[in-house]
C-alpha positions in Angstrom: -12.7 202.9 129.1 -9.2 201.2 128.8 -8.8 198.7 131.1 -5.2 199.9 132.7 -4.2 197.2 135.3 -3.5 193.8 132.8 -1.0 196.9 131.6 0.4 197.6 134.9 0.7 193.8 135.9 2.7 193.3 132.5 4.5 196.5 133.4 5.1 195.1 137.1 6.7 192.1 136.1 8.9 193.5 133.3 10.2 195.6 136.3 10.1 192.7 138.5 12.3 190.9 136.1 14.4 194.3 135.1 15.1 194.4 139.0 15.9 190.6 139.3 18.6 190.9 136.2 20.5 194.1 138.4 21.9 191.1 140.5 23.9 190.2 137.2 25.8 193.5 137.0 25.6 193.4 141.0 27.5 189.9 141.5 30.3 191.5 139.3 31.0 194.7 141.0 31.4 192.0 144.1 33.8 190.2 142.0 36.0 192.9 140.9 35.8 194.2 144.4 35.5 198.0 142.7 33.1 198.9 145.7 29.8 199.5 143.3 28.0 196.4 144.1 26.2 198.1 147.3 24.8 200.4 145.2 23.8 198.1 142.0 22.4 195.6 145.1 20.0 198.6 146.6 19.0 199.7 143.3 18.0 195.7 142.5 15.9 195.5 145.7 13.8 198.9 144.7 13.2 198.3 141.4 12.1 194.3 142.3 10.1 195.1 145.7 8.4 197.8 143.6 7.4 195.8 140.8 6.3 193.1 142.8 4.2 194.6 144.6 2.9 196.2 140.8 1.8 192.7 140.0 0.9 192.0 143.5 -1.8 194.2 142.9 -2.9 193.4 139.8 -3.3 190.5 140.2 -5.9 188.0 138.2 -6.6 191.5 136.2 -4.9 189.4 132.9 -8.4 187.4 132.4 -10.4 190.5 131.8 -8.9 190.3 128.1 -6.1 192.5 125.9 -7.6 194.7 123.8 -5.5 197.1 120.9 -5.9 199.6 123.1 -4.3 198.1 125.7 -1.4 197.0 123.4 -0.7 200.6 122.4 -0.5 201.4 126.4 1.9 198.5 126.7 4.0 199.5 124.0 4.4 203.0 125.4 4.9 201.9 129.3 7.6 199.5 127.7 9.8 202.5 126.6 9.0 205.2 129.0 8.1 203.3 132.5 10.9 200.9 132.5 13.6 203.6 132.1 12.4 205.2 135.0 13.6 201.9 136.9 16.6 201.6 135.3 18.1 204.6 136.2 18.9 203.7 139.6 21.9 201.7 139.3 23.4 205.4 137.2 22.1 207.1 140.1 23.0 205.8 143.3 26.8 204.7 142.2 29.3 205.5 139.8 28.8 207.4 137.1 26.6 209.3 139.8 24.2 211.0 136.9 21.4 213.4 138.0 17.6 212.0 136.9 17.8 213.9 134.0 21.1 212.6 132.6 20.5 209.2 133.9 16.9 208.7 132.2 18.8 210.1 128.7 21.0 207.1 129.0 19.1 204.3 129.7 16.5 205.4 127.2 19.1 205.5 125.2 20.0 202.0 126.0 16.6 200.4 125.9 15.9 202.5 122.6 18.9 200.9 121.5 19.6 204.2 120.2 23.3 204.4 121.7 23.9 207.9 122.4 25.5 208.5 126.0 26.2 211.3 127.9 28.9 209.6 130.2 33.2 210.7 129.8 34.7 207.8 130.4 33.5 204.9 129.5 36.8 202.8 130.1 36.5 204.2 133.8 33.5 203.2 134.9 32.3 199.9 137.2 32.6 196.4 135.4 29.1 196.3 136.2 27.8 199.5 135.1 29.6 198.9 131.9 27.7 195.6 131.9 24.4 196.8 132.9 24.1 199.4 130.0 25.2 196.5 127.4 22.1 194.8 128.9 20.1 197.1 128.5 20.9 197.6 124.3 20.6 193.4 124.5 16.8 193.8 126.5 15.7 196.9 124.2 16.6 194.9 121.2 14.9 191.8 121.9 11.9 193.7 122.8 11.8 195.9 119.7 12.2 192.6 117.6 9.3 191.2 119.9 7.1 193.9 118.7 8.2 194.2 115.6 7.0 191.2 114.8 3.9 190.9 117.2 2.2 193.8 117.9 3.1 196.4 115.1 1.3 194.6 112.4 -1.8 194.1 114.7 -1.7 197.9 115.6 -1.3 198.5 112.1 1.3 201.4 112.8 3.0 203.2 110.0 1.6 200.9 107.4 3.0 197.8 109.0 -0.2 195.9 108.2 1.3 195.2 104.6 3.2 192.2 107.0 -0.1 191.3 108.9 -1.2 188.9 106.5 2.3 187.4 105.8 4.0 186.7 109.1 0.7 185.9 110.4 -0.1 183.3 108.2 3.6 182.3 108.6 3.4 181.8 112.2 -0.3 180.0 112.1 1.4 177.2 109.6 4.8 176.3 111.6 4.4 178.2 114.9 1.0 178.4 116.3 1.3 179.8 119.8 2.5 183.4 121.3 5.2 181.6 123.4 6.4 179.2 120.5 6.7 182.8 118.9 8.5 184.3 121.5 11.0 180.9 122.0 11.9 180.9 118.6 12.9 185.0 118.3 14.6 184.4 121.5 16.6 181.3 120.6 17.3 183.4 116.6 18.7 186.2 119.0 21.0 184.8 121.6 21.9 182.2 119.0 23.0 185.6 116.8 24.5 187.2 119.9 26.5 183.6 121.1 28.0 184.1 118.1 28.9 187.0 117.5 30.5 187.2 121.3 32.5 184.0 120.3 33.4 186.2 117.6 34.8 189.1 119.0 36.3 187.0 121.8 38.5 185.2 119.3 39.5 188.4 117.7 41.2 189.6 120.9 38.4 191.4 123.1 38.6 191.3 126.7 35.4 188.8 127.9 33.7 192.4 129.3 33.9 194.0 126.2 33.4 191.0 123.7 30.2 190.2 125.8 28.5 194.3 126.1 29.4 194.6 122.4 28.0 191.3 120.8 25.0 192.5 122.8 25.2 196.0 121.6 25.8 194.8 117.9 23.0 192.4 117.7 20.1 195.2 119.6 21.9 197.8 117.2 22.7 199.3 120.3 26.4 200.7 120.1 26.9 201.2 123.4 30.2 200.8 124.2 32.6 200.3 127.0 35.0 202.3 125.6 35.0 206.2 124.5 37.1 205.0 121.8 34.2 202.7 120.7 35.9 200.3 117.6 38.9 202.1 117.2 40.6 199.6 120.1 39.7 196.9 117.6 40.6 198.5 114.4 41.3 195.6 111.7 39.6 192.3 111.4 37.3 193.9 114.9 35.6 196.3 112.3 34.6 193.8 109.6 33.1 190.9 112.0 31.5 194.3 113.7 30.7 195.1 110.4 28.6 192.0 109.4 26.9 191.0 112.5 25.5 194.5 112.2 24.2 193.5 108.7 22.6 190.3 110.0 21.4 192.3 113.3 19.1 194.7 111.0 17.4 191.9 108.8 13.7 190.5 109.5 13.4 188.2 112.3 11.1 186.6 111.1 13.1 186.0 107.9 15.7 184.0 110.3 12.6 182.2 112.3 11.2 180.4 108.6 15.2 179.5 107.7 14.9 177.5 111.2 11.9 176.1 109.7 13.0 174.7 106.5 12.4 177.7 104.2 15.9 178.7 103.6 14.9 180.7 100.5 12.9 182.9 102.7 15.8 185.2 103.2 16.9 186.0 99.8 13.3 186.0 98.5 12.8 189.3 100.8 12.5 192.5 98.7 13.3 194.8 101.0 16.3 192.7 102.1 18.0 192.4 98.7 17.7 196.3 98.7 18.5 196.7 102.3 21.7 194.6 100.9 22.4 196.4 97.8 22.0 200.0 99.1 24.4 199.8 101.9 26.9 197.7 99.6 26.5 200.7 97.0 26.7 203.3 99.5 30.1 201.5 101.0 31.7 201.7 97.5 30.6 205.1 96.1 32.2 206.9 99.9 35.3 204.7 99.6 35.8 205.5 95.9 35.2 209.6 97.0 37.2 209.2 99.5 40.4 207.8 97.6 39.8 210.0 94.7 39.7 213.3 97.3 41.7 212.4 100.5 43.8 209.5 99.0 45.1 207.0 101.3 45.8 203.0 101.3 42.4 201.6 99.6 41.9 198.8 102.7 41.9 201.2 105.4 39.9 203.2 103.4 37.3 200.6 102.6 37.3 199.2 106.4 36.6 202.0 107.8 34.0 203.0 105.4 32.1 199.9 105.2 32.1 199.8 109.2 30.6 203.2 109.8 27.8 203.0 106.9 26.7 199.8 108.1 26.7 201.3 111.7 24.6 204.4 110.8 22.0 202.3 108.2 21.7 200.1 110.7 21.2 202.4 113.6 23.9 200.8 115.7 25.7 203.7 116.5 29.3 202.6 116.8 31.9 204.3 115.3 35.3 204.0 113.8 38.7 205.7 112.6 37.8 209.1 110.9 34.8 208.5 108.9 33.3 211.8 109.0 36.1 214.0 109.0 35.5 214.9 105.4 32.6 216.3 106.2 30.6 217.8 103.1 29.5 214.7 100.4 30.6 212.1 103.1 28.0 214.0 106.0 25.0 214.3 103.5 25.1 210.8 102.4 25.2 209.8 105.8 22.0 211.6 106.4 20.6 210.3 103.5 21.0 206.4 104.7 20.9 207.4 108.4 17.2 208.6 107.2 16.4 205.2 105.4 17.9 202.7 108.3 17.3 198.8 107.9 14.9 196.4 107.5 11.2 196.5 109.5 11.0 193.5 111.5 14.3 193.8 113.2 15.5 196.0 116.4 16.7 198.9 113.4 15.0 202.2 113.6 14.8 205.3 110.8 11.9 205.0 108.5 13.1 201.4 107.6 13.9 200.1 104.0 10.1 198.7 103.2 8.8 202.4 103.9 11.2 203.7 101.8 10.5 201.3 98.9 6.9 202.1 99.4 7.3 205.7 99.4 9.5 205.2 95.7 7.1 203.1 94.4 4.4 205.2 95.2 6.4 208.3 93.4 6.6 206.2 90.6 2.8 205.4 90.3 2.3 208.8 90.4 4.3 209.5 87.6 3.0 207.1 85.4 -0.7 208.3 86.4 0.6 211.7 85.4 1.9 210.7 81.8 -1.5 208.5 81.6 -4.4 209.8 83.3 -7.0 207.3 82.3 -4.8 204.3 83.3 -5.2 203.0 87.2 -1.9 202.8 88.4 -1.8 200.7 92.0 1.0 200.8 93.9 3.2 197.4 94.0 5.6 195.9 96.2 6.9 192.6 95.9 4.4 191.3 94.0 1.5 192.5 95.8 -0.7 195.1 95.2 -0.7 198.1 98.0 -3.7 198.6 99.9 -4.6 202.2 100.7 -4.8 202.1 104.2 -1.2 200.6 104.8 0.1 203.0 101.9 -1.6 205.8 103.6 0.2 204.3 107.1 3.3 204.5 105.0 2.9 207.9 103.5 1.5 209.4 107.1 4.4 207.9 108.8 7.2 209.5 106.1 5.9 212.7 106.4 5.9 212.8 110.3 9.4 211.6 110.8 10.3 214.7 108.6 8.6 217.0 110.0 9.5 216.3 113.4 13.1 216.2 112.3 12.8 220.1 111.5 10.9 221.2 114.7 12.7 219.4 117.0 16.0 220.8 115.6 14.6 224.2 115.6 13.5 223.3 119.3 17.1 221.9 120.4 19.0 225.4 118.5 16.6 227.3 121.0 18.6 225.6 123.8 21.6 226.8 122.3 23.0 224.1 120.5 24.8 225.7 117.0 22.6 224.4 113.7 24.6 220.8 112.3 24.5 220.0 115.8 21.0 220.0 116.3 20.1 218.7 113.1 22.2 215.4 112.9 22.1 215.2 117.4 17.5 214.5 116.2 18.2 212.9 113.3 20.5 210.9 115.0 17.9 210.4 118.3 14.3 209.7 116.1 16.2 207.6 114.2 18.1 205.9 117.1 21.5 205.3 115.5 23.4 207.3 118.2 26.0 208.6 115.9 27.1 212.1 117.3 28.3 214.7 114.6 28.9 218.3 114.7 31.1 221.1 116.8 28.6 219.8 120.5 29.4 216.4 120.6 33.0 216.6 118.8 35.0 218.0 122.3 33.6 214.6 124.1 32.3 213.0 121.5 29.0 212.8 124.3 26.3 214.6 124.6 27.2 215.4 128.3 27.6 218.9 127.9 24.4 219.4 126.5 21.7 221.8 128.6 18.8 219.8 130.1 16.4 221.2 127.6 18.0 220.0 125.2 18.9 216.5 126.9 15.3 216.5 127.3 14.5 217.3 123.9 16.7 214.6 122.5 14.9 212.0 125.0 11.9 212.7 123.6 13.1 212.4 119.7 14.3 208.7 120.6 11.3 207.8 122.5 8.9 209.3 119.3 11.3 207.0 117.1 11.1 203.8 118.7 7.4 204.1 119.4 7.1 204.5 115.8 5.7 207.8 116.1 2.2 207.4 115.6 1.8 205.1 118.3 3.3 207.9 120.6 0.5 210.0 119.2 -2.5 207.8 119.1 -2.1 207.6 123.5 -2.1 211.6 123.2 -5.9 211.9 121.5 -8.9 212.0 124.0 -10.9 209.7 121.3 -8.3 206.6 122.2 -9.4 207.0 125.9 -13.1 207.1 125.1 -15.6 204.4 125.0 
């Protein structure tokens, strides 16, 4: 049997924790005096009194031992218990959600998916504005966490290729868990200081410099305004624009830099690709663009560049008029929306290395076609593919795309119209929080949605930042047995 209470006292003090960091968002309601602290300071004492007493418990349980099992558990409670806490600040004050509305957003959040389903952003609490950047920032530290950690051990969607690698990686320079977790937590706030001092300099109020560094560097895209980037149109997009880049690159890439190997970077595969796709991709719509629509080239190419490096890398902010075109413009977006950024890092999508499996894979096919009696192994920077991560791989491709095409027939049985549904799960499993299509283009939210369909979108994000198959693997009677 799995042992369930070291998961519940980890679970317990996340929410402990979650609980403690409502005081943040709390102390500045007080401040601005905009009469939502009360309610931010009640939903802080629920959320901490019940995790505490979670852990309470539990106590002790932690020296039975952590099996994979148990991992899987925690990776799943991560994304779908603490949620359930962090709806209470949306709840009890302003915006006033209902459950249903309120568990979309901050799954959203912790996703770092950034969809919303809130009409007017600009007009809510200092706090609550806060509290959801902190909630991208959390959710994108503890995607990178696992990313890193636990995904390789679990050996989810062939993520085991990087077992051996970041493993060895981390033995030679970093041989503890919590000189692990230091170091991606000094890379990330160091990435986030930044970028804040960035945005800050370019003209930013200190509210929204400090919930969009945070959203940039989770690949979160929330935003405290509805206009999004469009109130910092100009040198705003193209610092957004490259801390987004850096944002979707492998931690631990950025970890062995810190530790002398500053070719480590560069020597990445799927980061020269990750790179030179999105560079490719920037060109080729602004060139369409001028040749169709016309227009001053910069503009063009700002506003281009910002959005494609937005949707690749799953951030979800948006700027001037991207996807008006609609057509060529909409299916290329899909196309790299699909692909999203590096493994390793807090981007979802099938990732670049998946991608570059799945194409060398095709291509070792091919060759096996033209040559029959020739064994063909499938390569990828330099090493040779082993089945069972290429099987991972393969097994993980063909679920996101199939679950792409029933939940988009699921959400057009709620009534949504077809494009809607289509690019509203692709954007959700692949937690880029882009919004496109006739729903979402009156608000540009997904606040008039029916709960079905709120609830089938909630679903697709949680199934993409689980990685899919760990959602699945909790779901079979044989994980609970023996």
């Amino acid at each position: 049997m799995v042992s369930l209470a070291p998961v519940a006292n980890i679970l317990g003090r996340l929410v402990l924790l979650l609980g403690g960091l409502m005081l943040l968002p709390a102390a500045l309601d007080q401040a601005m005096g905009n009469g939502n602290a009360g309610a931010m300071l009640q939903a802080a004492l629920i959320t901490a009194g019940l995790g505490g007493l979670v852990t309470l418990a539990t106590a002790g349980s932690l020296k039975r031992g952590f099996d994979l099992r148990a991992a899987f558990l925690l990776t799943l409670g991560i994304w779908v218990v603490l949620p359930g806490f962090a709806v209470l600040p949306l709840m009890l004050g302003a915006p006033g959600l209902d459950f249903t509305r309120a568990y979309f957003e901050t799954v959203s959040g912790i996703t770092t998916t950034g969809s919303t389903v809130i009409v007017g952003l600009s007009d809510l609490p200092e706090g609550m504005n806060l509290w959801r950047g902190m909630l991208n920032w959390l959710g994108g530290l503890g995607i990178a966490f696992i990313a890193m950690i636990f995904l390789p051990v679990m050996q989810v969607g062939g993520m085991q290729f990087f077992k051996t690698e970041g493993f060895d990686t981390f033995g030679k320079v970093l041989p503890r868990a919590r000189d692990i977790a230091l170091s991606l937590l000094g890379v990330y706030a160091g990435l986030t200081l930044a970028c804040l001092i960035t945005y800050k300099a370019l003209g930013m109020s200190a509210l929204d410099a400090v919930v969009h560094a945070f959203a940039t560097i989770a690949t979160g895209g929330f935003s405290p305004q509805d206009a999004s980037f469009n109130t910092y149109a100009g040198a705003g997009e193209y610092a957004g624009a490259f801390f987004m880049t850096v944002a979707a690159i492998p931690y631990i890439r950025y970890v062995q830099m810190l530790t002398g190997r500053q070719e480590a970077l560069w020597q990445d595969a799927q980061v020269r690709s990750y790179l030179k796709w999105m560079l490719a991709v920037a060109l080729l719509l602004t060139f369409w663009r001028l040749w169709v629509h016309g227009g001053a080239p910069e503009p063009v190419f700002r506003v281009t560049l910002f959005n494609v490096v937005s949707v690749m890398t799953g951030t979800g902010f948006f700027s001037g008029d991207y996807a008006a075109p609609g057509g060529f413009v909409l299916v290329v977006t899909f196309v790299i929306g699909v692909i999203g950024g590096c493994s390793g890092s807090s981007s979802g999508a099938l990732t670049v290395f998946r991608v570059q499996i799945t194409m060398a894979a095709v291509r070792a096919q091919l060759r096996q076609i033209g040559m029959p009696n020739r064994v063909e192994p499938v390569r990828y920077a330099g090493r040779t593919v082993d089945p069972e991560a290429l099987n991972g791989v393969m097994m993980f491709v063909c679920s996101y795309i199939l679950i792409i095409g029933v939940l988009s027939v699921g959400l057009t049985l709620t009534g949504i119209d077809m494009q809607t549904a289509v690019f509203s799960i692709w954007s959700s499993i692949g937690n880029i929080g882009y919004g496109i299509g006739p729903g979402v283009a009156a608000t540009g939210t997904y606040g008039a949605f029916p709960e079905a369909a709120i609830w089938i979108m909630t679903l697709a994000m949680l199934l993409g930042r689980l990685s899919l198959l760990a959602f699945l693997v909790v779901l079979m009677p044989r994980f609970w047995r023996g």
